[in-house]
MDTraj code that builds the backbone (N, CA, C; nanometers):
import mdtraj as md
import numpy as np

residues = "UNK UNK UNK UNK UNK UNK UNK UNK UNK UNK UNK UNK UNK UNK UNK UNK UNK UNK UNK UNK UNK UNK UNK UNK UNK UNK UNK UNK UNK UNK UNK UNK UNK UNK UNK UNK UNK UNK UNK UNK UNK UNK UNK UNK UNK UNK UNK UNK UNK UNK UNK UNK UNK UNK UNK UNK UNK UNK UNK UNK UNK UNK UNK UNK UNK UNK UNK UNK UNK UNK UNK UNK UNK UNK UNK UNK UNK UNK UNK UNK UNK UNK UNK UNK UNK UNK UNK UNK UNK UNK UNK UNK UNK UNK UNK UNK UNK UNK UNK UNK UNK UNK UNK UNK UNK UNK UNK UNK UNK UNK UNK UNK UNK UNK UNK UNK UNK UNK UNK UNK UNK UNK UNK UNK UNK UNK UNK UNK UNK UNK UNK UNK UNK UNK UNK UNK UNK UNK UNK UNK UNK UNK UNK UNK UNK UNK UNK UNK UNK UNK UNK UNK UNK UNK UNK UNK UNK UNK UNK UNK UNK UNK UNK UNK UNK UNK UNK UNK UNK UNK UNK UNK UNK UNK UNK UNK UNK UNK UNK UNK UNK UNK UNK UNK UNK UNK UNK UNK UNK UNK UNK UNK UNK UNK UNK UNK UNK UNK UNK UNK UNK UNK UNK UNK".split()
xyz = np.array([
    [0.0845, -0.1192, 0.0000],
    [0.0000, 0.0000, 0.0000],
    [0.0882, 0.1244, 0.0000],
    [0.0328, 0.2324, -0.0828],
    [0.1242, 0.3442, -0.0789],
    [0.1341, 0.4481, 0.0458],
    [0.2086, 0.5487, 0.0456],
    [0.2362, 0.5891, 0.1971],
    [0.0668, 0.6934, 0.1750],
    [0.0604, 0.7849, 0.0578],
    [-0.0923, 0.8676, 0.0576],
    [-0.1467, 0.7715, 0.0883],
    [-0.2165, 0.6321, 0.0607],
    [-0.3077, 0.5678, 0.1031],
    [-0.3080, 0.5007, 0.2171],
    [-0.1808, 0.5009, 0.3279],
    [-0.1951, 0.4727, 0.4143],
    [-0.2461, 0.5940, 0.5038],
    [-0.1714, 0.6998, 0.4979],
    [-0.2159, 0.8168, 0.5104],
    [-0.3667, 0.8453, 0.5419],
    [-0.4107, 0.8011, 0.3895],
    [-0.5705, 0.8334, 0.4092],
    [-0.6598, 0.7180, 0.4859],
    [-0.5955, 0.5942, 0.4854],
    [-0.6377, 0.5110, 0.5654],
    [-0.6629, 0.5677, 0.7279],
    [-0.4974, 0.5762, 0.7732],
    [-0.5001, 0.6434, 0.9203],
    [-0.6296, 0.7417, 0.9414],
    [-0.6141, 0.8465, 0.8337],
    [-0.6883, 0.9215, 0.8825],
    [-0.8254, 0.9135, 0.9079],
    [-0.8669, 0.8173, 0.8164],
    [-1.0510, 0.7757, 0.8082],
    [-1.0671, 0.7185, 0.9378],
    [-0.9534, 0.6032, 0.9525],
    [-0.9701, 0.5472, 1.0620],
    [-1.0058, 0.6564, 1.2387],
    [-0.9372, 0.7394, 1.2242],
    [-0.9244, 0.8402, 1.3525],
    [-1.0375, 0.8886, 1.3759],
    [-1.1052, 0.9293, 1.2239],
    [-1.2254, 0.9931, 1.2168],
    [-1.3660, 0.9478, 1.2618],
    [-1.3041, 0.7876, 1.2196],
    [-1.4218, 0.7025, 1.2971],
    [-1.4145, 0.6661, 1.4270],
    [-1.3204, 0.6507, 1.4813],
    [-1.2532, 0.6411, 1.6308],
    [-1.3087, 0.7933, 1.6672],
    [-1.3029, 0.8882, 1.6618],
    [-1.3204, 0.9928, 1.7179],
    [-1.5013, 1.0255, 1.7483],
    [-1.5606, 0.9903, 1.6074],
    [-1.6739, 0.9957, 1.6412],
    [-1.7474, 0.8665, 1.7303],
    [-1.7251, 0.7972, 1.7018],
    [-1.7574, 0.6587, 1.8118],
    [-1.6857, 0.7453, 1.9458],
    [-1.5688, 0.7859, 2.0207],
    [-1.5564, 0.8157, 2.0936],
    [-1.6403, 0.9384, 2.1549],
    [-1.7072, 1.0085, 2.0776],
    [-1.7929, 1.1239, 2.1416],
    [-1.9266, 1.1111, 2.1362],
    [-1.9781, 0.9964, 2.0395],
    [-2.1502, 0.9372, 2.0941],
    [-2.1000, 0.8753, 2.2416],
    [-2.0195, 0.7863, 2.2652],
    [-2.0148, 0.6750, 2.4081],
    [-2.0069, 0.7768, 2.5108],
    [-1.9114, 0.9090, 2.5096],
    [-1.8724, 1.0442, 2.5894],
    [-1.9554, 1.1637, 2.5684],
    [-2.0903, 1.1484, 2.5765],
    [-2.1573, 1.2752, 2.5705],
    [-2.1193, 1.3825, 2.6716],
    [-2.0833, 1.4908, 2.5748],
    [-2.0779, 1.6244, 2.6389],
    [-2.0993, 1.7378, 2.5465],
    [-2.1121, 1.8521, 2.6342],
    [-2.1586, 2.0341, 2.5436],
    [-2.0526, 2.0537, 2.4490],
    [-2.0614, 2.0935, 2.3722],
    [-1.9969, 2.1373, 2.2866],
    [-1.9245, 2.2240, 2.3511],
    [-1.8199, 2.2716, 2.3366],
    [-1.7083, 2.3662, 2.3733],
    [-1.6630, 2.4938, 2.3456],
    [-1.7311, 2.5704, 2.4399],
    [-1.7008, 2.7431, 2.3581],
    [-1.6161, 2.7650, 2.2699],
    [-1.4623, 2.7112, 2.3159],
    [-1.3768, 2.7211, 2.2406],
    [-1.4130, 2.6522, 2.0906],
    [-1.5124, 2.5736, 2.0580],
    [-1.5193, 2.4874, 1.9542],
    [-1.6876, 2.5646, 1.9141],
    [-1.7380, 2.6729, 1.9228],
    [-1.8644, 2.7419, 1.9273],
    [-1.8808, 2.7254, 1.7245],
    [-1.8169, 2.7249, 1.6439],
    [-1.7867, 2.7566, 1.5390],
    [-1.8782, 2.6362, 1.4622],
    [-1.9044, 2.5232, 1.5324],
    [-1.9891, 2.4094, 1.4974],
    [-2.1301, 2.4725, 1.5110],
    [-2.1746, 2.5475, 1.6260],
    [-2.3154, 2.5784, 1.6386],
    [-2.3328, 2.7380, 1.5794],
    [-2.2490, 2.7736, 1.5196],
    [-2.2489, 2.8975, 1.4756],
    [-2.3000, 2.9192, 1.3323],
    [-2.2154, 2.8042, 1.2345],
    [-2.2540, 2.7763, 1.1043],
    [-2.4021, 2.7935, 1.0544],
    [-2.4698, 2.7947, 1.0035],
    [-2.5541, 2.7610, 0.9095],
    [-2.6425, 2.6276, 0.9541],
    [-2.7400, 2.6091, 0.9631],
    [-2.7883, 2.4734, 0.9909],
    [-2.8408, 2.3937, 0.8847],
    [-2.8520, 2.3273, 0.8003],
    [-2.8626, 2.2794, 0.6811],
    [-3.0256, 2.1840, 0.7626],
    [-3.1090, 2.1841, 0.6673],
    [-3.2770, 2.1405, 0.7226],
    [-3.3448, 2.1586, 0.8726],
    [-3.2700, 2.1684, 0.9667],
    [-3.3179, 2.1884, 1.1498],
    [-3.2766, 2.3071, 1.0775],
    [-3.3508, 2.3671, 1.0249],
    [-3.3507, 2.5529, 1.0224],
    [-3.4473, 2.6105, 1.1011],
    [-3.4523, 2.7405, 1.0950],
    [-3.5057, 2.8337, 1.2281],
    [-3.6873, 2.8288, 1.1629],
    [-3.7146, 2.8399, 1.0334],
    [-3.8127, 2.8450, 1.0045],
    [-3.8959, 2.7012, 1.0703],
    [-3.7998, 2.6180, 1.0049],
    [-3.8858, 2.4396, 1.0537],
    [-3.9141, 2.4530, 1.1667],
    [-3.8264, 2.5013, 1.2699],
    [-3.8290, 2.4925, 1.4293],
    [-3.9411, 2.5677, 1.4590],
    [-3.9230, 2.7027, 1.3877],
    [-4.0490, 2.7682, 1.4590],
    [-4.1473, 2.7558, 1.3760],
    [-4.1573, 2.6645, 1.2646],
    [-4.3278, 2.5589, 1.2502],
    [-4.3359, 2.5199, 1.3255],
    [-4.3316, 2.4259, 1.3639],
    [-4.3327, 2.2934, 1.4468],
    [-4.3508, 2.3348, 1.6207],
    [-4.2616, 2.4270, 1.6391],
    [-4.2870, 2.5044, 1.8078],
    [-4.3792, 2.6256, 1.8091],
    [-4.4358, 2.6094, 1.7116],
    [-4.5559, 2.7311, 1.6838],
    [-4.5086, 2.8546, 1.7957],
    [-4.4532, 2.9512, 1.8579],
    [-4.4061, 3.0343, 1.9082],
    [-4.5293, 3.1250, 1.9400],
    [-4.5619, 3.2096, 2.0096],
    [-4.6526, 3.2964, 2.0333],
    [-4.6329, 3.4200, 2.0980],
    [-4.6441, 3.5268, 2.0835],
    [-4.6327, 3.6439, 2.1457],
    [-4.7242, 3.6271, 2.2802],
    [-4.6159, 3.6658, 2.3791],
    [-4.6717, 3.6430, 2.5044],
    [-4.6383, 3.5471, 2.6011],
    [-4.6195, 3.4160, 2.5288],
    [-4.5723, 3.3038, 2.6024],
    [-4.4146, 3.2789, 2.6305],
    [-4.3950, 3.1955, 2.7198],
    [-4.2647, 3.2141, 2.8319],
    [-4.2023, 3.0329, 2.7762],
    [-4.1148, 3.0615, 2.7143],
    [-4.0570, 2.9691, 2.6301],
    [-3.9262, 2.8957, 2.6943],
    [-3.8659, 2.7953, 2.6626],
    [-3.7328, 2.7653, 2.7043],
    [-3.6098, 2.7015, 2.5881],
    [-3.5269, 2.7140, 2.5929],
    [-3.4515, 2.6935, 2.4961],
    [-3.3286, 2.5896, 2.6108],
    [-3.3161, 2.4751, 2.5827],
    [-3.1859, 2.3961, 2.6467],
    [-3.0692, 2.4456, 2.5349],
    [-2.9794, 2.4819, 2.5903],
    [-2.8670, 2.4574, 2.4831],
    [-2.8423, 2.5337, 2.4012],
    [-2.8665, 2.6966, 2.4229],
    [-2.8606, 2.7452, 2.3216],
    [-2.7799, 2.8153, 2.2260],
    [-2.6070, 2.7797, 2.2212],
    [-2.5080, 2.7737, 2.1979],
    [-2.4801, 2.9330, 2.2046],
    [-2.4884, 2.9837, 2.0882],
    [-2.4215, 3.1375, 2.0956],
    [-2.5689, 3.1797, 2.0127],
    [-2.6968, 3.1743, 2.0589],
    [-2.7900, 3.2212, 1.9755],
    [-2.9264, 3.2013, 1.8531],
    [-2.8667, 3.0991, 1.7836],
    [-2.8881, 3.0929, 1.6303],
    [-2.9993, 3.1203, 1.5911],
    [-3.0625, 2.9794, 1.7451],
    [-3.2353, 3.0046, 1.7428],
    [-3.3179, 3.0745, 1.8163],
    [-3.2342, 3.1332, 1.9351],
    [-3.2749, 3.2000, 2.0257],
    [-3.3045, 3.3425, 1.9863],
    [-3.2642, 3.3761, 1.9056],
    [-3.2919, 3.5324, 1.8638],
    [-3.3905, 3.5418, 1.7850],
    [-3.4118, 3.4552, 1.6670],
    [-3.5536, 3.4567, 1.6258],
    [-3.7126, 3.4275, 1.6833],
    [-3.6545, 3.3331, 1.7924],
    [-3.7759, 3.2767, 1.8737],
    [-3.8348, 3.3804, 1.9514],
    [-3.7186, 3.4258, 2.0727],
    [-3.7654, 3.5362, 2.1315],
    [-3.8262, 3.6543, 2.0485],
    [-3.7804, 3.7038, 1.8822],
    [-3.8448, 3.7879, 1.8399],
    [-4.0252, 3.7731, 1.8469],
    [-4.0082, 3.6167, 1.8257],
    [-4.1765, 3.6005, 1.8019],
    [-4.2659, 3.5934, 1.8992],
    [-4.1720, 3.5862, 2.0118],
    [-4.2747, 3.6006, 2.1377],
    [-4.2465, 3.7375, 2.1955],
    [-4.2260, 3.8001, 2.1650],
    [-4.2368, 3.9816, 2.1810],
    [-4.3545, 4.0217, 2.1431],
    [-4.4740, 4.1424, 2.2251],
    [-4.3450, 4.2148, 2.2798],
    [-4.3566, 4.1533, 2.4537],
    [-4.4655, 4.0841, 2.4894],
    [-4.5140, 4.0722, 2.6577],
    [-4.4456, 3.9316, 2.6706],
    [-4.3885, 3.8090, 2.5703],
    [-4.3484, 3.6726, 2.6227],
    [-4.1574, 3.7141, 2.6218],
    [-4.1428, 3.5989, 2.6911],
    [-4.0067, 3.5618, 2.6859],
    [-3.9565, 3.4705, 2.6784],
    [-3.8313, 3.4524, 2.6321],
    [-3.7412, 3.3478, 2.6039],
    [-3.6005, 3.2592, 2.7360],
    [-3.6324, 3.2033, 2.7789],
    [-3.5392, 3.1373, 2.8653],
    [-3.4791, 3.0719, 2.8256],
    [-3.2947, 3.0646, 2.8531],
    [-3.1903, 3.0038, 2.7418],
    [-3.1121, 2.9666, 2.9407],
    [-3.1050, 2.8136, 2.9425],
    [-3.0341, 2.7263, 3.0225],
    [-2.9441, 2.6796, 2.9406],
    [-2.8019, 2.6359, 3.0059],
    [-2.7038, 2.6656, 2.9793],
    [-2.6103, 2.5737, 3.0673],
    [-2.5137, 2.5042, 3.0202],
    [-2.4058, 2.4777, 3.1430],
    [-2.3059, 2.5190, 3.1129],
    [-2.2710, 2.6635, 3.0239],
    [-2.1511, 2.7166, 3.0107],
    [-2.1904, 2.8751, 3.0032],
    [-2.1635, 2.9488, 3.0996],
    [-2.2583, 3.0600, 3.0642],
    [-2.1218, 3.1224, 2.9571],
    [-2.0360, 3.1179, 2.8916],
    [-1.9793, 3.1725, 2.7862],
    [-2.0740, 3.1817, 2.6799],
    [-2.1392, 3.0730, 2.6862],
    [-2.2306, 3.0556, 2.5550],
    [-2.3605, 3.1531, 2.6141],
    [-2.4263, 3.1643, 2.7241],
    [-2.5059, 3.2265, 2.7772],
    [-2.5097, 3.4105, 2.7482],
    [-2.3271, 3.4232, 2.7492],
    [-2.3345, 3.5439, 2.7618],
    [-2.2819, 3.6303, 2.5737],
    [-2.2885, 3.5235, 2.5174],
    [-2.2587, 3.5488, 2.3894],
    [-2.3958, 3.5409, 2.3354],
    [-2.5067, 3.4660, 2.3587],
    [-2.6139, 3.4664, 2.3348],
    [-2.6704, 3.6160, 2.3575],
    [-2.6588, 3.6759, 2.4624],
    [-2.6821, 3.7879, 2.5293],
    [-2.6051, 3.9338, 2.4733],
    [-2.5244, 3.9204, 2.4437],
    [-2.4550, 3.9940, 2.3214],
    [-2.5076, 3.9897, 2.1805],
    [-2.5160, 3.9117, 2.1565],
    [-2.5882, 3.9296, 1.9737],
    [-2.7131, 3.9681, 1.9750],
    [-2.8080, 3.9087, 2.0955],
    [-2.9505, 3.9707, 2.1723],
    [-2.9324, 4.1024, 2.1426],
    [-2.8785, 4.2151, 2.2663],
    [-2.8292, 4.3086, 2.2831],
    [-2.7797, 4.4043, 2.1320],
    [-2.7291, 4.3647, 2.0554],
    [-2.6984, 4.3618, 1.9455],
    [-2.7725, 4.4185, 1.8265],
    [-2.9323, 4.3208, 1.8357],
    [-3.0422, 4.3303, 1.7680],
    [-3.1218, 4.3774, 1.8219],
    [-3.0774, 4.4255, 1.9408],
    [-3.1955, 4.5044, 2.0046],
    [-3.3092, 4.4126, 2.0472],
    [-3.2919, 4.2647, 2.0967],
    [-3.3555, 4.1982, 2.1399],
    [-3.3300, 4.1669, 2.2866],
    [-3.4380, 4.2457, 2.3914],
    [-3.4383, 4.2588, 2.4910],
    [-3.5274, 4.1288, 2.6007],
    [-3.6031, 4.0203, 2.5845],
    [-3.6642, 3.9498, 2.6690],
    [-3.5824, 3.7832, 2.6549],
    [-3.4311, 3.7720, 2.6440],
    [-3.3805, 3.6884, 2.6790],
    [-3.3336, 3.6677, 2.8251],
    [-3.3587, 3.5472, 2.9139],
    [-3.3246, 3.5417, 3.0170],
    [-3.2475, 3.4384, 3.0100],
    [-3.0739, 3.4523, 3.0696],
    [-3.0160, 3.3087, 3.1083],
    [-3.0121, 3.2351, 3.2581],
    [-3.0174, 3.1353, 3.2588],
    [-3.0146, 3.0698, 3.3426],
    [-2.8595, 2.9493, 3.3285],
    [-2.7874, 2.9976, 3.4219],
    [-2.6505, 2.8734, 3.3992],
    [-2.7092, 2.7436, 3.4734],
    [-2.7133, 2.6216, 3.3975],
    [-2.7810, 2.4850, 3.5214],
    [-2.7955, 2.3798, 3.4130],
    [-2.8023, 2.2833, 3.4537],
    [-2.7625, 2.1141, 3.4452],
    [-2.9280, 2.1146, 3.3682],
    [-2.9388, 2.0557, 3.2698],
    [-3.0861, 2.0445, 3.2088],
    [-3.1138, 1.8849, 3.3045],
    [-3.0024, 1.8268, 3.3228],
    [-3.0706, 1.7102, 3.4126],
    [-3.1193, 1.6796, 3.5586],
    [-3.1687, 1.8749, 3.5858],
    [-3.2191, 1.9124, 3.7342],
    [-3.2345, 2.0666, 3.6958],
    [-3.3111, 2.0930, 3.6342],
    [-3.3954, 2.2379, 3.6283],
    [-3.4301, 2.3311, 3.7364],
    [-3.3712, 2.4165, 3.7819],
    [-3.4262, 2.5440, 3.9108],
    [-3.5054, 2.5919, 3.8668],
    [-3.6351, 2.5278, 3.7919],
    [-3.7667, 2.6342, 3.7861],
    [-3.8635, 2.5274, 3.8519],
    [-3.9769, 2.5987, 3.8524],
    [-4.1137, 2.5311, 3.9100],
    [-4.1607, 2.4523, 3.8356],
    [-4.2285, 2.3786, 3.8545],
    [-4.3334, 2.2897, 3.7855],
    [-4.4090, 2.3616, 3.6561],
    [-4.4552, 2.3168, 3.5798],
    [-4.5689, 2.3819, 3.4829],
    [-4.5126, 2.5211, 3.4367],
    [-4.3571, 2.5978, 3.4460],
    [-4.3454, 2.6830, 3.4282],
    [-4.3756, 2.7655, 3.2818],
    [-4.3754, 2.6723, 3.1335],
    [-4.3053, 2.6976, 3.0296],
    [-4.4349, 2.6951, 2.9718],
    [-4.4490, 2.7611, 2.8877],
    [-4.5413, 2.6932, 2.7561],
    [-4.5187, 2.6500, 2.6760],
    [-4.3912, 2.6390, 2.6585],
    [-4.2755, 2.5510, 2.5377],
    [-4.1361, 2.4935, 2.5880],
    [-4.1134, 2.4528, 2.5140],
    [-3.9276, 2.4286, 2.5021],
    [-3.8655, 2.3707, 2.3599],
    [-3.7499, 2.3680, 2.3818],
    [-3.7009, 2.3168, 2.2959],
    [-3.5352, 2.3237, 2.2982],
    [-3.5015, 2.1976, 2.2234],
    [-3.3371, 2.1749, 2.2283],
    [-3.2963, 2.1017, 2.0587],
    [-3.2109, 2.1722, 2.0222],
    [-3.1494, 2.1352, 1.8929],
    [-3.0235, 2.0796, 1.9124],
    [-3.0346, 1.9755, 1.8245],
    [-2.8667, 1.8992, 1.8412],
    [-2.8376, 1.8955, 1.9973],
    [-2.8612, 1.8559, 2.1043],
    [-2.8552, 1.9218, 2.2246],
    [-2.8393, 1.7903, 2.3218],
    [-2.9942, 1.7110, 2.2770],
    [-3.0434, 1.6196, 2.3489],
    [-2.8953, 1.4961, 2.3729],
    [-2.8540, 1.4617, 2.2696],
    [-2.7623, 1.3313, 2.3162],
    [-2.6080, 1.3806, 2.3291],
    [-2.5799, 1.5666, 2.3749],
    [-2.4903, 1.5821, 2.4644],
    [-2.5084, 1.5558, 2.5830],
    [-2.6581, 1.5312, 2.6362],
    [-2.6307, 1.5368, 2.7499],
    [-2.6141, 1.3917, 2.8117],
    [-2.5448, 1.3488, 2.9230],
    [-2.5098, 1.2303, 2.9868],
    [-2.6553, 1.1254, 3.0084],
    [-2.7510, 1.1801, 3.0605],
    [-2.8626, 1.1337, 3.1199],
    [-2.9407, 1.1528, 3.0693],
    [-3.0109, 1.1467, 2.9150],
    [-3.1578, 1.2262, 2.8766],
    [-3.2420, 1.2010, 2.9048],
    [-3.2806, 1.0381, 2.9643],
    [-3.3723, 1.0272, 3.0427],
    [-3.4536, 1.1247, 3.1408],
    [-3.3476, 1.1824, 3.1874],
    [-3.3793, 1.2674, 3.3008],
    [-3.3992, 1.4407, 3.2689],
    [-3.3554, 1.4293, 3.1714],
    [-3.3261, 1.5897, 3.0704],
    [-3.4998, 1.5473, 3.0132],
    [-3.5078, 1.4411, 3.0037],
    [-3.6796, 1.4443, 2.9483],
    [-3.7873, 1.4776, 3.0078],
    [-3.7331, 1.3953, 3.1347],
    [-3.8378, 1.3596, 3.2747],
    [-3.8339, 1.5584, 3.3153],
    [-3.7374, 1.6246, 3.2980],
    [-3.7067, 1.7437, 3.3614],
    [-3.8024, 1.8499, 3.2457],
    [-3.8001, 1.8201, 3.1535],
    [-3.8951, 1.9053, 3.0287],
    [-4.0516, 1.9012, 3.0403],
    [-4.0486, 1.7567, 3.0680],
    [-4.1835, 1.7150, 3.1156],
    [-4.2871, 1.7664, 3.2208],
    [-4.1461, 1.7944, 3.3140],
    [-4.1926, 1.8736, 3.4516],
    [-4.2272, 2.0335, 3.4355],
    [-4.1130, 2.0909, 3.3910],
    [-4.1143, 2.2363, 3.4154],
    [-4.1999, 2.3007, 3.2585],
    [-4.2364, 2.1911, 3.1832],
    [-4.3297, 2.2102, 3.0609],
    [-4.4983, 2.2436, 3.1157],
    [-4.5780, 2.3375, 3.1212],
    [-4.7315, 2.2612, 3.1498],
    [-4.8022, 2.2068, 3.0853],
    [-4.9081, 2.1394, 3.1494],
    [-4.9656, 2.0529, 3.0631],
    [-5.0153, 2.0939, 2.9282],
    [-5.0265, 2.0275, 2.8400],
    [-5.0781, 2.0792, 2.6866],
    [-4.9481, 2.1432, 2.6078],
    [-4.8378, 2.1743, 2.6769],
    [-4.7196, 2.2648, 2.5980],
    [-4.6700, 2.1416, 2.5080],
    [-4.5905, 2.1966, 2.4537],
    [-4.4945, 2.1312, 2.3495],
    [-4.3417, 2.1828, 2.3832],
    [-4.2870, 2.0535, 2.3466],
    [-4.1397, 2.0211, 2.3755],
    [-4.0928, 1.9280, 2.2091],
    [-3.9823, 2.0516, 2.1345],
    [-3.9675, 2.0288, 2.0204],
    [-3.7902, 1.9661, 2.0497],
    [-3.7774, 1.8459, 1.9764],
    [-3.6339, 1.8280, 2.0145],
    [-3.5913, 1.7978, 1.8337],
    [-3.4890, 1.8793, 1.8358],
    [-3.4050, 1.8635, 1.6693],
    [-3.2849, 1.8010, 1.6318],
    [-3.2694, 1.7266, 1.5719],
    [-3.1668, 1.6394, 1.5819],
    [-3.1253, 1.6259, 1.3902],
    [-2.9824, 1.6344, 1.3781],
    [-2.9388, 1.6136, 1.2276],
    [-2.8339, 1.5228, 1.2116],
    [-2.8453, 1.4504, 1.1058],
    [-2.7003, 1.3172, 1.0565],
    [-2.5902, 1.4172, 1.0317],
    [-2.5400, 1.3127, 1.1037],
    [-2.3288, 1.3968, 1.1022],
    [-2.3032, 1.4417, 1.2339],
    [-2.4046, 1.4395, 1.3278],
    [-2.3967, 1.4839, 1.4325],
    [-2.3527, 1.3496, 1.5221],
    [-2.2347, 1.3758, 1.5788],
    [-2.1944, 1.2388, 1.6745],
    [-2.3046, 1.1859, 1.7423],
    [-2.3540, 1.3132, 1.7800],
    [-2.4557, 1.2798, 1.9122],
    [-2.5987, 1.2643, 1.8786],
    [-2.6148, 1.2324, 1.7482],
    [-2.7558, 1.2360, 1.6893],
    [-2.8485, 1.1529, 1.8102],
    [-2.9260, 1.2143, 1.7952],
    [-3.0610, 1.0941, 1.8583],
    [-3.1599, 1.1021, 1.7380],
    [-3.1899, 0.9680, 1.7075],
    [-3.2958, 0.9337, 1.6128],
    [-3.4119, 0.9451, 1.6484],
    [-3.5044, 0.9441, 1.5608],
    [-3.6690, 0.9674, 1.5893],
    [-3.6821, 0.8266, 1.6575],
    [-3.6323, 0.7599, 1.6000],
    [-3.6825, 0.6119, 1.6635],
    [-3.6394, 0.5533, 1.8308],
    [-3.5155, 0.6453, 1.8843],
    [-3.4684, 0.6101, 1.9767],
    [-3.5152, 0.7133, 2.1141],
    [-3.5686, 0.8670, 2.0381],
    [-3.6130, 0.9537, 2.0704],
    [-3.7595, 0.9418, 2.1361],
    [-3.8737, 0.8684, 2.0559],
    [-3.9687, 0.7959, 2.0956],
    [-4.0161, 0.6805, 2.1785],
    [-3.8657, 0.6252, 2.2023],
    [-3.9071, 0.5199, 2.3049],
    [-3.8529, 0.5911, 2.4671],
    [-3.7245, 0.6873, 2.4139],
    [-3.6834, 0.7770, 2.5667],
    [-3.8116, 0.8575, 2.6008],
    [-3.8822, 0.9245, 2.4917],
    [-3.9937, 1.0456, 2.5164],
    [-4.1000, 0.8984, 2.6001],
    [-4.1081, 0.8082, 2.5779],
    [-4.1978, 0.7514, 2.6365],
    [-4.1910, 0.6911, 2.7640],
    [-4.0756, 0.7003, 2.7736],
    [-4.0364, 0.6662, 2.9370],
    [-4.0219, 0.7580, 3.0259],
    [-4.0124, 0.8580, 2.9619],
    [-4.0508, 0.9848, 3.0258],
    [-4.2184, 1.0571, 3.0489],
    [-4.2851, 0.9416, 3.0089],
    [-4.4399, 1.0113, 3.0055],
    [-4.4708, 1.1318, 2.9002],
    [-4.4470, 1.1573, 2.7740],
    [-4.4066, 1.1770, 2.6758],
    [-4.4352, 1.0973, 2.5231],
    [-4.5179, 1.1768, 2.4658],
    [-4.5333, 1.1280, 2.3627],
    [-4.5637, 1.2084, 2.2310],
    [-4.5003, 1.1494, 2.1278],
    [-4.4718, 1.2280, 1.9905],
    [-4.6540, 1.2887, 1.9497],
    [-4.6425, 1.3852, 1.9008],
    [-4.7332, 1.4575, 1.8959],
    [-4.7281, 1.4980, 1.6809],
    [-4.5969, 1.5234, 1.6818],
    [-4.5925, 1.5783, 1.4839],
    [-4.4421, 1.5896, 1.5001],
    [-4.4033, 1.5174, 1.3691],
    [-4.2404, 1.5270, 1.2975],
    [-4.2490, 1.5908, 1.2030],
    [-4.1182, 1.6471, 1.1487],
    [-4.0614, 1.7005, 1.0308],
    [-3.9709, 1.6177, 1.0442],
    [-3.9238, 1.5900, 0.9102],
    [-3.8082, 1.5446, 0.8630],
    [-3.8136, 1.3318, 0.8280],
    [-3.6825, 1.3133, 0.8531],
    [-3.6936, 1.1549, 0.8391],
    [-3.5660, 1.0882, 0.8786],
    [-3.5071, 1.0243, 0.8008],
    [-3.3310, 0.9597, 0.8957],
    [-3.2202, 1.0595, 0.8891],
    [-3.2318, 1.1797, 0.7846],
    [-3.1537, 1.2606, 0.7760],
    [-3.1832, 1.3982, 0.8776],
    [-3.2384, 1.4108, 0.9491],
    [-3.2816, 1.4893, 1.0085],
    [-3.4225, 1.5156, 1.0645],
    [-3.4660, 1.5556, 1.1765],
    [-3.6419, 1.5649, 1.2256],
    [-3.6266, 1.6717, 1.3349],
    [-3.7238, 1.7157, 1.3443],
    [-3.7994, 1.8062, 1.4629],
    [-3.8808, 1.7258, 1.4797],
    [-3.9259, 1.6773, 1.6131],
    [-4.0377, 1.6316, 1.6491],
    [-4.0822, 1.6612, 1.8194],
    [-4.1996, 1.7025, 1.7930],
    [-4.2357, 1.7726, 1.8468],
    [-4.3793, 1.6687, 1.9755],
    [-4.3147, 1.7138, 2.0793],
    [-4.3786, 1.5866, 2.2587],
    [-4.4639, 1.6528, 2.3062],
    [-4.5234, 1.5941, 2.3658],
    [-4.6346, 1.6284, 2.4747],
    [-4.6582, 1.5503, 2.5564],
    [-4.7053, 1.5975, 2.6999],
    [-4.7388, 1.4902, 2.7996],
    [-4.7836, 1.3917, 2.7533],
    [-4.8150, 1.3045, 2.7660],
    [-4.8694, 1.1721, 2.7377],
    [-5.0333, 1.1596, 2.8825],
])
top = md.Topology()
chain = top.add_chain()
for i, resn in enumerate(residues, 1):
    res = top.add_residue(resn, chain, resSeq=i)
    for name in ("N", "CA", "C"):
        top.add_atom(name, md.element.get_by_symbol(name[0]), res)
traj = md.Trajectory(xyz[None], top)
């Protein structure tokens, strides 16, 4: 074999080692590495999301995860001018960069909260929505990141979770539906298919 094709061998190989190593190791993405959630989102776009999470002026929303913004600035626009947007966080770098581009656009009803989505500091029934993109299978426990949406969601809300291929940490519709159901949770309307979905929970 030649040395380029060993070359390119090694390297495929690493690539697959690397991603197998970060589905088994779920974790946040890395400020320093923000440049992944910054891009462009190719189908989990802001329009699909806010089909599917129908948004409302007035209502008090939540966002898990909301890197440096992307979706958070359009959402909160739509619930202006009396609702707001809540962006939890376990890195407030990302919290406070969110809050800057806010600031920025002159979008004033973002609130952060720095905290573990797998133990929420709000009340019960707080939200009339939520939602997490690419988000769900960083976290260690989603079981409990479900059970926790479920809670601080009220009854009748919707909880939109977005997920795209290429993503280490994808969670599938199919694997997504049996966690949403162990969580008391159940699929309500999808977009998309193996390459990507929004799908969108409700109490059960």
């Amino acid at each position: 074999m030649r040395v380029p094709a060993k070359l390119a061998l090694a390297a495929g190989a690493a690539a697959v080692g690397a991603a197998v190593w970060w589905r088994t190791h779920p974790s946040a993405c890395p400020y320093s590495q923000r440049f992944w959630v910054e891009a462009p989102h190719p189908f989990i776009t802001r329009d699909r999301l806010a089909e599917i999470l129908d948004p409302r002026p007035g209502e008090r929303i939540l966002e898990v995860g909301p890197g440096t913004g992307y979706y958070a600035l359009p959402i909160a626009s739509r619930l202006a001018p009396d609702g707001r947007l809540d962006v939890l966080d376990v890195q407030m770098e990302m919290l406070d960069h969110t809050l800057r581009r806010a600031a920025k656009h002159g979008i004033d009803n973002i609130v952060p909260t720095r905290a573990d989505a797998q133990s929420m500091p709000y009340d019960d029934d707080t939200f009339d929505g939520a939602y997490l993109v690419t988000v769900l299978g960083e976290i260690p426990e989603q079981d409990a990141a479900l059970r926790e949406l479920r809670r601080v969601v009220r009854p009748g809300g919707r909880i939109v979770v977005g997920e795209l291929f290429g993503d280490p940490h994808m969670v599938t519709h199919r694997t997504l539906r049996g966690r949403a159901a162990a969580a008391g949770l159940e699929v309500e309307r999808a977009l998309g298919g193996r390459l990507w979905h929004f799908t969108r929970l409700r109490a059960a």
